[in-house]
C-alpha positions, 0 to 999 in steps of 0.5 A: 054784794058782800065779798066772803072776807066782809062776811067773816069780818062781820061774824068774826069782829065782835067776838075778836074785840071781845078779846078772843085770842084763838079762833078754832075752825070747827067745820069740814069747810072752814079750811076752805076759807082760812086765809080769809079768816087769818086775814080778819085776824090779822094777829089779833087771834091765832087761827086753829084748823084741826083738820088734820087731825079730823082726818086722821082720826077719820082715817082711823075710825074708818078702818075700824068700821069697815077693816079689810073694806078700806085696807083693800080699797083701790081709792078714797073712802068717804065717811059721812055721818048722813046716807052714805048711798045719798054721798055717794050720789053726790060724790059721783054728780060732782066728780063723775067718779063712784066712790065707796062710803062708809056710814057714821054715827055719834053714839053717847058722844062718841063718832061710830060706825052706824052699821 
């Protein structure tokens, strides 16, 4: 059985002896593994995670979309660009806790909010 770090050396070793110098970790659950990925790395390529600023703009277009709704939350809102009422479910199965979502959209290549 293949361990994860097999795996992205696999995926990331053709692109790094191509010459690849930066690799931007460009999916929600790329974080998740980035240790890994620097590991394949190895100082042959800076590993870029723009997660922060994901979730700040995130944070950011939620406010927008659902204003006094997210200022007022007693918690996390989770923003999906899926069924927000389908996440919610999934939120609950995994953490037993409800969750208030907010639907998104990519509208003329812009993230906005689908109501």
């Amino acid at each position: 059985e293949m361990c994860i770090r097999d795996r992205l050396r696999a995926w990331l070793e053709p692109v790094l002896v191509q010459g690849a110098d930066r690799i931007v970790l460009g999916c929600t659950h790329y974080p998740f593994v980035r240790a890994a990925i620097e590991a394949v790395c190895a100082g042959r390529a800076q590993v870029i995670d723009p997660s922060e600023a994901v979730a700040r703009q995130a944070a950011k277009m939620a406010q927008e979309c659902a204003g006094d709704a997210c200022a007022q939350s007693s918690g996390e809102v989770f923003a999906t660009t899926g069924s927000s009422a389908r996440f919610a479910e999934q939120i609950a199965h995994l953490t037993g806790a409800s969750a208030q979502t907010l639907s998104l959209a990519w509208r003329n290549g812009l993230l906005e909010c689908a109501g």
